[in-house]
N, C-alpha and C positions, 0 to 999 in steps of 0.2 A: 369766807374769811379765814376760816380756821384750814384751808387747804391751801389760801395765798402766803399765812403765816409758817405753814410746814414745808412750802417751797422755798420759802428765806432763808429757815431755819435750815436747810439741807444744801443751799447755794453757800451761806456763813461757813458751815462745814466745812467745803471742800473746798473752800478757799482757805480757810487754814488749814487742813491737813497739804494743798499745796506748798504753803509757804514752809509751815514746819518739813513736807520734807527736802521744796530745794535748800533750807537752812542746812537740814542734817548731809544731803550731797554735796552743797558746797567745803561744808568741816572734814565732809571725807577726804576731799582734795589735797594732795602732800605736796610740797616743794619742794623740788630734787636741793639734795647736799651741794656742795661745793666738793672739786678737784683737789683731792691735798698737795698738787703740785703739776706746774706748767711750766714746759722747758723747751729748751731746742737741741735737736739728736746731732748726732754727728755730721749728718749731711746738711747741704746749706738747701736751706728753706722748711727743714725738716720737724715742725711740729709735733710734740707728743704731749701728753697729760698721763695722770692717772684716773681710775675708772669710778665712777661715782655710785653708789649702789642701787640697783636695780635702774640702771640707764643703760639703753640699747643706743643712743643717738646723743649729738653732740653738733654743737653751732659754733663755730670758729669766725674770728672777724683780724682784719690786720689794720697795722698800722704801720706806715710808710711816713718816716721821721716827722713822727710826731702827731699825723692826721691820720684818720679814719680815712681806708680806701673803699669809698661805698661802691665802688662799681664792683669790688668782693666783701662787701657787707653781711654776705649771709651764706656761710659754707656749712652743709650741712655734712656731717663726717659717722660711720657706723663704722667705729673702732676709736681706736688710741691714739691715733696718729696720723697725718696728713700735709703730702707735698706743698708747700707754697713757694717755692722755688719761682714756678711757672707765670707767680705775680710780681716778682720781684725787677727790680731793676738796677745798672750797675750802680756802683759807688753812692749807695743808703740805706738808711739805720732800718730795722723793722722789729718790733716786739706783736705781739699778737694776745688775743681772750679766748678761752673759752668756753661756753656751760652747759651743762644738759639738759637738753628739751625732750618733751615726750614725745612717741611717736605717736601714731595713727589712733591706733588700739590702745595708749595709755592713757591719751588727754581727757577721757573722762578719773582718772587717780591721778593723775601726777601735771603741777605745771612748772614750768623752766625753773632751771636754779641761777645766781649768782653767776657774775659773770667773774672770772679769772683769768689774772693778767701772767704773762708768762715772768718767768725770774728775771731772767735779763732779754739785752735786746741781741742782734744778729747782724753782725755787720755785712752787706752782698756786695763782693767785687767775684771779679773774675766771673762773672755772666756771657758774657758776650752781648750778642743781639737781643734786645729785650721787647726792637718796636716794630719788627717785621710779621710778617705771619705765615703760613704756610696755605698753598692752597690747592686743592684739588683737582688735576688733568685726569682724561681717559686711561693715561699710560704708569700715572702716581702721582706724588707730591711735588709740591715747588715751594722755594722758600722764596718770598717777594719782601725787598728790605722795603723799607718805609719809606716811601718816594716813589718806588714803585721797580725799581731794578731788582732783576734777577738773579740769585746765586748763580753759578755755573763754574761748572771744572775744576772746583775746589774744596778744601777742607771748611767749614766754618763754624763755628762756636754762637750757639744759639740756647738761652736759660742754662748756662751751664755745661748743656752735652757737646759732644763731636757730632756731627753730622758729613758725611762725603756727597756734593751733588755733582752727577758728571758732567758731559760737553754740553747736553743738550738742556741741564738745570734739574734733571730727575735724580729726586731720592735715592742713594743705594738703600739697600739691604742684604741680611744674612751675608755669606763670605764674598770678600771681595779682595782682591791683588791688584793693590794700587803701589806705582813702583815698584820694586820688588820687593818689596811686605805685604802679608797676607795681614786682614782686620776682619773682628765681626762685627757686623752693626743690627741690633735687634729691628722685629716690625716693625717699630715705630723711628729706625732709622738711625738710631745710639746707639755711638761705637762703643766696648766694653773693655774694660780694663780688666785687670789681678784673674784670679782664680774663676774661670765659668765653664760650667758643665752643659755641653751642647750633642746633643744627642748622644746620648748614654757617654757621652766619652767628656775626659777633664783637659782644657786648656789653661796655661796661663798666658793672659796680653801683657806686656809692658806696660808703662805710663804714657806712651805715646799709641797706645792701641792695636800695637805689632805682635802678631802671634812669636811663640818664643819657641825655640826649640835648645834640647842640650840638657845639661843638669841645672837644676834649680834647688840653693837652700832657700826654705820658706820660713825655716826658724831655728836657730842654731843645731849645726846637729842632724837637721831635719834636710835630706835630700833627695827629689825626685827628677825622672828624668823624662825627658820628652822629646818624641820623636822628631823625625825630619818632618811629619805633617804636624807639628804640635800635639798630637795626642800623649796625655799622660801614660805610660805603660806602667805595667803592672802585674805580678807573678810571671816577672821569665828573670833573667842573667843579663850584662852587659856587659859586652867587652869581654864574657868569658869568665868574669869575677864578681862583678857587682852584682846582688841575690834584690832584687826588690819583692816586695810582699802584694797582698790583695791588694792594701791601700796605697800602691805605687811607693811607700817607706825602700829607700834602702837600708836593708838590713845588715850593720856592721857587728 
């Protein structure tokens, strides 16, 4: 008896010292803070916050005039800031949330915070194609509009970017001389605009994604000049007079 009563007594035990300590692990548990502030950056779709302390991870969710778009219900984002452009579509309102979740390794300390809504909302025009998609050949990409026809031999305006696809419907890339303008379009097939550094060397494109060549003021004052191949030059003379510097400055 007195052995059945000391197994009681030692089962009692350690079922309270369980409960006592998942009580004392649960209290350890913190709830991340809240964002002091959620906005939209200059680019369109372009999400940003501030950072909530000791949050490596963030969950982002949007809302498309006025409803939750669950099919992007659950963006998880490791930084500040994240494109949502690529959810967007023309002519609608969109504001966005968002709050820090733990990661992997924190969710035994820390569980999600508050959800935050952004300041204002985001008006998205000038998208283009929002319901096509792109798809995958042997040779590159295709862009197939919704319906099912093919880009081909054209400029076309897809989330926002430029994209060039030529006769046969394939993605350009990198430089290309279509008419007589040269453009660059990165891997992913976006042409680029203003000021880009493309293998050690500085370009400017126009607004219409035409390499520039000639003098460029880029800020009062401020003038560079750029060759017959668009490359920004840099420590020589021009014309015999004009002294430019290391950072391509003409120096007056």
């Amino acid at each position: 008896m007195k052995r059945m009563w000391k197994r009681i007594i030692v089962s009692l035990t350690a079922a309270v010292f369980s409960v006592l300590t998942a009580g004392t692990a649960l209290a350890d548990v913190v709830t991340f803070g809240e964002t002091g502030r959620a906005y939209w950056g200059s680019n369109l779709g372009e999400a940003r916050w501030e950072a909530v302390e000791s949050a490596k991870l963030y969950e982002v969710r949007l809302y498309e005039n006025g409803s939750l778009l669950y099919t992007r219900s659950r963006i998880e984002v490791n930084g500040l800031r994240t494109d949502l452009s690529q959810y967007m579509s023309d002519n609608s309102e969109y504001y966005f949330e968002v709050r820090a979740i733990p990661t992997n390794a924190q969710k035994q300390k820390f569980r999600a915070g508050d959800w935050v809504g952004s300041e204002d909302t985001q008006w998205a025009t000038g998208l283009g194609d929002t319901d096509g998609r792109f798809r995958t050949y042997s040779n590159g990409l295709k862009y197939e509009k919704y319906g099912g026809q093919m880009v081909v031999n054209q400029w076309y305006l897809i989330h926002g970017n430029w994209y060039y696809f030529d006769a046969d419907g394939y993605m350009l890339t990198g430089w290309q001389q279509i008419g007589e303008k040269w453009y660059y379009m990165t891997a992913d097939g976006i042409m680029l605009t203003g000021w880009q550094q493309i293998d050690n060397d500085w370009y400017f494109f126009d607004k219409d994604g035409a390499r520039y060549s000639g003098w460029k003021e880029w800020a009062p004052g401020k003038w560079y000049y750029l060759g017959p191949d668009g490359k920004m030059m840099v420590n020589t003379v021009i014309d015999g007079q004009y002294v430019l510097d290391a950072s391509g400055l003409w120096v007056q």
